[in-house]
C-alpha positions in Angstrom: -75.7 -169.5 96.8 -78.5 -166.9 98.0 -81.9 -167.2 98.6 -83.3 -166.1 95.0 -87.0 -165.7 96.2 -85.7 -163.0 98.6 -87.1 -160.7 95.8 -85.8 -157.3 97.8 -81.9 -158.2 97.0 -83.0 -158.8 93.6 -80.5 -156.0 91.0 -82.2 -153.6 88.8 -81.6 -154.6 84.9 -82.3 -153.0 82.1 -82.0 -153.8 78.3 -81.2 -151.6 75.4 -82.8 -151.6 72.4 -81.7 -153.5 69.6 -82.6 -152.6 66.3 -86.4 -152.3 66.8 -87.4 -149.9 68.5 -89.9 -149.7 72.0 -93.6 -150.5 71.8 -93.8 -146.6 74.0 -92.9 -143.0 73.5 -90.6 -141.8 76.2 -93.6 -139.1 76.8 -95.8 -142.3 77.6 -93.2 -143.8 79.9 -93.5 -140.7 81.7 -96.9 -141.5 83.2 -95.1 -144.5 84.5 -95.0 -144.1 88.6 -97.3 -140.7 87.7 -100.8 -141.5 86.6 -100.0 -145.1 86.0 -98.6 -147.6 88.3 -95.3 -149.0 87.6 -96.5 -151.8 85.6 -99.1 -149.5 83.7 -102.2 -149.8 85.9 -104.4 -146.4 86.4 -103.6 -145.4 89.6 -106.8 -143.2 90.2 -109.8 -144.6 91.3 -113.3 -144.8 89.1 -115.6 -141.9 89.0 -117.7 -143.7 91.6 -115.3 -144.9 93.7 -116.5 -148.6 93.7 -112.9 -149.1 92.2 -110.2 -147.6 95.1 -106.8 -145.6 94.4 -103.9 -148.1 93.7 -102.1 -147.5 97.1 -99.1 -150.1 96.6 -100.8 -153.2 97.1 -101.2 -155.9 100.5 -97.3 -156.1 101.7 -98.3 -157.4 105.7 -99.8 -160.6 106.4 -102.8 -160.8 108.6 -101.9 -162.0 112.1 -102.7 -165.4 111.6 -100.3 -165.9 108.9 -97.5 -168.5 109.8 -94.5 -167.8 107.5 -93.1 -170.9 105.5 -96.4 -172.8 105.8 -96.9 -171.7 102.1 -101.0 -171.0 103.5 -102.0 -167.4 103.0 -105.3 -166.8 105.3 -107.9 -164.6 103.9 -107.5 -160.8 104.7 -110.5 -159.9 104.5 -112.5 -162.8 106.6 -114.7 -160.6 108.6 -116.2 -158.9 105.2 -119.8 -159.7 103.7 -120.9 -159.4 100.2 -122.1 -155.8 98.8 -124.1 -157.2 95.6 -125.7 -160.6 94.9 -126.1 -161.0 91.0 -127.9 -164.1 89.5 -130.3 -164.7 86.5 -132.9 -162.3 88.7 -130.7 -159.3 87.7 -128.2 -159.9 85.4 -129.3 -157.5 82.9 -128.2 -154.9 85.5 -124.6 -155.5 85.3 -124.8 -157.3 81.8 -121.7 -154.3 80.8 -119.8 -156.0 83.7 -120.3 -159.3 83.3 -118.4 -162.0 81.0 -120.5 -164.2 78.7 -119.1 -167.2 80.2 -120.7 -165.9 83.5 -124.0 -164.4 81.8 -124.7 -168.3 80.3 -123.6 -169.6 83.8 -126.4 -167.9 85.0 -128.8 -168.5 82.6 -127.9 -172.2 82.6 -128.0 -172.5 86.5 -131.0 -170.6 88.6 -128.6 -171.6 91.7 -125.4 -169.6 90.5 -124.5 -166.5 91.8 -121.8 -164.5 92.7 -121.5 -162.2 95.5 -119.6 -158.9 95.3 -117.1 -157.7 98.0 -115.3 -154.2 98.2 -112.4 -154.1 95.9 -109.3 -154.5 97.6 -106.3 -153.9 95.1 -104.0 -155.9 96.6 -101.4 -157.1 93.9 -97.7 -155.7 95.4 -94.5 -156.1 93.7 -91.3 -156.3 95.3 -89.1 -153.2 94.0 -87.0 -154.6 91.2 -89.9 -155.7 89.3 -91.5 -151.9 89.6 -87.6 -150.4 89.1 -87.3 -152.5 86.1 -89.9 -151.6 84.4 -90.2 -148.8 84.3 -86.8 -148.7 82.8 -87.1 -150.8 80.2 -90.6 -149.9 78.9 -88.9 -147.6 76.0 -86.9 -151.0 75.0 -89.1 -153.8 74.7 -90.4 -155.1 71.7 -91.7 -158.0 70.4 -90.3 -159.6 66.9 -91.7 -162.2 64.7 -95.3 -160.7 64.3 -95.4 -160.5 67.7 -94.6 -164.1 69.3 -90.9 -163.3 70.5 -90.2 -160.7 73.1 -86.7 -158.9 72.9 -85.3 -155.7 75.0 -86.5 -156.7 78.0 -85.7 -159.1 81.0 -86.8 -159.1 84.7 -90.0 -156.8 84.0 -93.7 -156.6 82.4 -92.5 -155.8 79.2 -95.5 -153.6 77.7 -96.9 -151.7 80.8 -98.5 -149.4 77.7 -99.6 -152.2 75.6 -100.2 -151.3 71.6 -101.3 -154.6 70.5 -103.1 -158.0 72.1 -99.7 -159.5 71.7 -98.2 -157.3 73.9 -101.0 -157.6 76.4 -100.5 -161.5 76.2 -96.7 -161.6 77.0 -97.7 -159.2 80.3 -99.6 -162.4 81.0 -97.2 -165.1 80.3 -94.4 -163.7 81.9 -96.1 -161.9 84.7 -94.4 -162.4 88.4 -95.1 -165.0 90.9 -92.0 -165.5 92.2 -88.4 -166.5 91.0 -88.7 -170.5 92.1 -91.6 -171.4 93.8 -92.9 -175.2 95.0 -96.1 -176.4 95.3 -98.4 -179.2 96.5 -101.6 -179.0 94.2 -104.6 -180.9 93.4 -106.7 -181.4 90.5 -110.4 -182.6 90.1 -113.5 -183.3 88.0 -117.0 -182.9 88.7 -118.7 -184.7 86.1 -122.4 -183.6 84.5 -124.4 -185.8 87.2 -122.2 -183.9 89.8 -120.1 -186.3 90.9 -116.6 -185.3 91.9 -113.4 -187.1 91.1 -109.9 -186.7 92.4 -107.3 -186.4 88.5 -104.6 -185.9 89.9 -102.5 -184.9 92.6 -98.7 -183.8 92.8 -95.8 -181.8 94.2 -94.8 -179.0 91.6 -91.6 -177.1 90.9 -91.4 -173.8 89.2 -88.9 -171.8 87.8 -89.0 -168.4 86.2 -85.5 -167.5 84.7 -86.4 -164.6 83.3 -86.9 -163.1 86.9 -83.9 -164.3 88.2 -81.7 -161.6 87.4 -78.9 -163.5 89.0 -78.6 -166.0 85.7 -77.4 -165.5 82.5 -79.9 -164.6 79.6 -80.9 -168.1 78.2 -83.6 -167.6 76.2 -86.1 -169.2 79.1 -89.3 -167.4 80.6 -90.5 -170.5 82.3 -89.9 -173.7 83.5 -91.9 -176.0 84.6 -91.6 -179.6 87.0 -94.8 -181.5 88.3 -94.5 -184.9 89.7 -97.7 -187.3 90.1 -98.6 -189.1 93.6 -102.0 -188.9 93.1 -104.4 -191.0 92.2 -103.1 -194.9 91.9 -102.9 -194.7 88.3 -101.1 -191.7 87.9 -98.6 -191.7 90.9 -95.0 -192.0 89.6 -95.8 -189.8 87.2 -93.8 -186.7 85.7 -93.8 -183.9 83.1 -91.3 -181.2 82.5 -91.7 -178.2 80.5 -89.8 -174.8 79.2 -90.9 -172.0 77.8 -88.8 -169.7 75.7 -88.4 -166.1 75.6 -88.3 -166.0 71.6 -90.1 -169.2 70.1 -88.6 -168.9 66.7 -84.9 -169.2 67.9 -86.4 -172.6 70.0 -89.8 -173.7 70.9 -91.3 -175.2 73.8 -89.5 -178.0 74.7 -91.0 -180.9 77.0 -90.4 -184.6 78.5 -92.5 -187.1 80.2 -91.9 -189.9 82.3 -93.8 -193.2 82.7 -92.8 -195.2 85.8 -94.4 -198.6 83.7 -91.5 -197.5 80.5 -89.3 -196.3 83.4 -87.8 -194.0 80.6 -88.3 -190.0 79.6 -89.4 -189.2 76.4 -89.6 -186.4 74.5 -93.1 -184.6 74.7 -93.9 -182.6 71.4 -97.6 -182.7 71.8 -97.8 -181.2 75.0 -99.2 -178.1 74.3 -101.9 -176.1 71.8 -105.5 -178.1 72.3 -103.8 -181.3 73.1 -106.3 -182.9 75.7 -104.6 -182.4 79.3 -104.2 -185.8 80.9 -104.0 -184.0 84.7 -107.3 -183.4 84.6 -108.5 -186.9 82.1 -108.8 -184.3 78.9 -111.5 -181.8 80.7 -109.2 -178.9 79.5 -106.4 -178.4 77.0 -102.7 -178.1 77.7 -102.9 -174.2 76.7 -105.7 -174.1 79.0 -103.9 -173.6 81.8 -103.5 -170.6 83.6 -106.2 -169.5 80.9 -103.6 -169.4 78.3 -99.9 -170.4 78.0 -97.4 -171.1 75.1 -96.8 -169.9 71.7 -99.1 -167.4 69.9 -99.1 -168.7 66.5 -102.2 -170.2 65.9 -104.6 -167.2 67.1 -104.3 -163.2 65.7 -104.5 -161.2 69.2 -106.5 -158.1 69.3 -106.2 -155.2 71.9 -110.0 -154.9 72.6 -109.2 -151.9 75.4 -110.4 -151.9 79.2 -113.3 -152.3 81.0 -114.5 -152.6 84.7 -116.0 -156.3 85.2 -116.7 -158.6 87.9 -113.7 -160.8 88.6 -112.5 -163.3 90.9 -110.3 -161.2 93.2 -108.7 -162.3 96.7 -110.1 -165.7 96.9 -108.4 -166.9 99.9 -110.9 -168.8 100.8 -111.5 -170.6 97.8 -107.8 -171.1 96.9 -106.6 -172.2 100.3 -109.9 -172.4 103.1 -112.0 -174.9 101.6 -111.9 -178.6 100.6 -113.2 -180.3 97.2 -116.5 -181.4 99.1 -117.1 -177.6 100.2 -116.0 -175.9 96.9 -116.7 -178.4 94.4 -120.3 -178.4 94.0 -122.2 -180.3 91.1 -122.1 -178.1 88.1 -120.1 -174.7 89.2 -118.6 -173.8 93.0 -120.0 -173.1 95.8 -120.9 -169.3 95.4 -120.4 -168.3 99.3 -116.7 -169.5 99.2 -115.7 -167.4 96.1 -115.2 -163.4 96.0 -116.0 -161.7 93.6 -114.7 -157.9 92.8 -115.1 -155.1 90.4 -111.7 -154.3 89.0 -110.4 -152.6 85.5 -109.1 -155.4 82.9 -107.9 -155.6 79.4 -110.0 -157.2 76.7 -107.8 -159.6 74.0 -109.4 -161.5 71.6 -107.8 -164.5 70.6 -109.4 -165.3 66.3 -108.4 -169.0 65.3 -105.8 -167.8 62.3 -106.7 -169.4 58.8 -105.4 -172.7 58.0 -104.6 -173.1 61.6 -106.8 -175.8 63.5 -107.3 -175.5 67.5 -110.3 -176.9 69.2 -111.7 -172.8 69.8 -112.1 -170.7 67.0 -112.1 -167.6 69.4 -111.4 -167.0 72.9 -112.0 -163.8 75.1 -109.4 -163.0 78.0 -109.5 -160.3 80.7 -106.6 -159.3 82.2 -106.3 -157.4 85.6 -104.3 -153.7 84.9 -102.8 -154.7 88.2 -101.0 -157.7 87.4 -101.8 -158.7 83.7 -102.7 -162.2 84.9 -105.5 -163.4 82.8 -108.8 -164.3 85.3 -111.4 -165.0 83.1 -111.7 -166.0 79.7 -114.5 -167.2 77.1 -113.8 -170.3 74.7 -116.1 -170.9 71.4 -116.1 -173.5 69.3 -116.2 -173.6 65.4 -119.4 -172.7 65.3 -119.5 -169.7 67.3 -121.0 -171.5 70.3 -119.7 -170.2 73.2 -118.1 -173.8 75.2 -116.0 -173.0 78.0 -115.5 -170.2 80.3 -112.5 -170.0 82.5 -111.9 -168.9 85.7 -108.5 -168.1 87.0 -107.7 -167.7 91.2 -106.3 -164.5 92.5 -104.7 -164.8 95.8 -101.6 -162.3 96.0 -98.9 -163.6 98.3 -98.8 -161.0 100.2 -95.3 -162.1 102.1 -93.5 -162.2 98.9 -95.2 -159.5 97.8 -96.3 -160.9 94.4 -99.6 -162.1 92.3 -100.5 -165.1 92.5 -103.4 -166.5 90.4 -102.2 -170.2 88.8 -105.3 -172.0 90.0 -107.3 -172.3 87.1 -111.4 -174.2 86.2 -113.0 -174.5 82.9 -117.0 -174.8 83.0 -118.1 -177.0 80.1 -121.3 -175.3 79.1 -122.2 -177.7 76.8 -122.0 -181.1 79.0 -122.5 -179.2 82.1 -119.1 -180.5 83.8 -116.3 -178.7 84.8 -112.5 -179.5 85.9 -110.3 -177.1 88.7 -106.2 -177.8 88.3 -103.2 -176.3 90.1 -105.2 -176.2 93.3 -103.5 -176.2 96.6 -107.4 -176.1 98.4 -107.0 -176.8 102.0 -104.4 -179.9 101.8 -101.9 -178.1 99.9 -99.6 -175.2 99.6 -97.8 -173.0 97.8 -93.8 -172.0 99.1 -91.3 -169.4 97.6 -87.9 -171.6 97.3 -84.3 -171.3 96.7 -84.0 -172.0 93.0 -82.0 -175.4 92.7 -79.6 -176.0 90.5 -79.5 -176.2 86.9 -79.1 -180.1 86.9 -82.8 -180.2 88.4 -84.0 -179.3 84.7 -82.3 -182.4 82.6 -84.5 -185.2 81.2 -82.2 -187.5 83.9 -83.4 -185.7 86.9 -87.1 -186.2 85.5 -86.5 -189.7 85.6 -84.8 -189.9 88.9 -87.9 -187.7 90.4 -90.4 -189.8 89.0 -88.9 -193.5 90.3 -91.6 -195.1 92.7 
């Protein structure tokens, strides 16, 4: 079998439409390659230039880089911040700023965040450009908008229409085809003390990239086993995410070493409290949103420039918990921020649906529609967690790369990290195993200690 994460041998594939017809005009897919990048990005700077020409991304690691260490150094080590902006002067780049990082600032006198020349380093290997941009006149979704159809091995809706379309950019944006990981997941309580959740080796698969498979109706697949801390090591969880979640749902399975048996996993997913790190964040927390869309009406709020987390090398691979993990939000010299265009979706609680946020807010980068901040409120309007997502493309792929993911708690004053590799971990492209890795036995077999 060949390497699958050797993206450049990847085929071009190309759906056509069937029965409905594409979100885009075959004028608008035009501008694909033109104005717009592949994946629909504007490939012109701002007026002011603070936000630089798309030029095809990072595709050479620095020097220091050691390839199959799965540890990405940062690029841009040797560069200082342009812009400080705390409570002092907010109110400056209020237009710019999230409200999860405008009460931050208010709540905190001590947080910051320092702003560094905009690098727009996302990169795609060329199948994933190729294929897009010939099947952006196919894809559609179905089912009011939470099944995607026409479309496999590309960012379906370069030219989004609706914040449906904008999501599924998100949930099936590329990382890789099959990728492992060791990861990390803590808690820093309201009196600032820090806690090791969890810790554990991660597989995961993304069949709808691997254009080497048969169609199966599978975006995502998911693998994590526990070693970390005593009471969770033997640990596992597997989940799969379909393409079109009326024809199947998600599907999951868990494995308790003291039952030394899989179940099946229903729950494990909407607001259910996420166990990896002790309930801090739901299970569609992560990666600031995953799953089905049917509890929340999406709307396509357009695009604006905003301070983001971009390039955070540092923070996603330099630092330990006890340098990044400060009592009540991180340590503001060990995280970049960057100005960079995003699309606004906002996420309305539907009625008769119940979810513990009645709205959330989620910007995603034009250059890779992965979601990297996002605003939570609760029933009552209050605003209760903001999100942070951790962009740090991998540049040897080349690929995206922002799964680390924190929720502040602005009410308690806590806040919980997951999916972080941080400087005892690491994150490796892979062959993709077989198919027998994804049955409920292999769960058990992986999670025996």
């Amino acid at each position: 079998m060949g390497k699958r994460f050797l993206t450049t041998a990847m085929i071009l594939f190309a759906l056509e439409p069937t029965g409905a017809g594409g979100s885009i005009s075959p004028e608008e897919t035009k501008q694909l390659g033109t104005t717009l990048t592949a994946v629909g990005a504007e490939r012109a700077g701002n007026a002011d230039g603070s936000i630089p020409e798309y030029t095809g991304g990072l595709t050479r690691p620095p020097a220091t880089f050691a390839p199959g260490s799965g540890r990405r150094p940062d690029p841009f080590a040797d560069e200082k911040p342009i812009l400080s902006i705390d409570a002092r002067n907010a109110d400056r780049y209020a237009d710019k700023l999230t409200d999860g990082t405008k009460a931050l600032m208010r709540k905190y006198p001590g947080f910051r965040i320092d702003v560094y020349p905009t690098h727009r380093t996302v990169a795609f290997p060329s199948f994933v450009t190729d294929n897009t941009v010939r099947s952006a006149a196919a894809a559609h979704t179905t089912n009011d908008g939470l099944s995607l159809s026409g479309v496999r091995a590309a960012y379906p809706f370069p030219i989004p229409k609706t914040g449906y379309e904008a999501m599924w950019n998100d949930l099936v944006r590329f990382p890789a085809v099959c990728d492992r990981r060791k990861i990390f997941a803590y808690i820093v309580e309201p009196s600032g003390a820090l806690t090791l959740s969890s810790s554990a080796h991660v597989l995961d698969s993304y069949p709808y990239w691997d254009t080497t498979r048969p169609d199966t109706n599978t975006y995502f697949r998911f693998k994590i086993l526990y070693d970390g801390p005593a009471r969770q090591a033997g640990q596992a969880m597997m989940l799969i995410d379909p393409v079109d979640y009326m024809q199947r749902g998600r599907r999951a399975w868990m494995y308790q070493p003291g039952q030394r048996r899989v179940r099946v996993a229903p729950d494990l997913a909407y607001d259910t409290p996420n166990t990896a790190t002790a309930g801090a964040q739901t299970f569609d927390d992560a990666l600031l949103f995953n799953g089905k869309m049917d509890r929340f009406d999406f709307a396509l709020l357009g695009k604006r420039e905003m301070f983001v987390p971009y390039n955070v090398y540092r923070a996603v691979y330099g630092a330990t918990a006890e340098q990044l993990l400060k009592p009540h939000f991180l340590e503001p010299d060990l995280l970049r921020w960057e100005l960079h265009r995003v699309w606004v979706v906002e996420a309305t609680l539907k009625p008769g649906k119940r979810h513990l946020y009645a709205r959330r807010v989620f910007y995603l980068d034009e250059d890779s529609w992965a979601a990297l901040l996002s605003d939570q409120y609760d029933g009552h309007g209050q605003l209760y967690r903001s999100g942070i997502a951790f962009m740090a493309p991998s540049y040897d792929l080349p690929a995206p790369w922002a799964d680390p993911f924190l929720h502040y708690d602005l009410v308690s004053g806590g806040y919980a990290i997951n999916g972080w590799p941080g400087a005892a971990g690491w994150v490796r492209p892979v062959e993709c195993p077989s198919e027998n890795e994804w049955s409920p036995d292999a769960l058990a077999g992986a999670g025996v200690r």
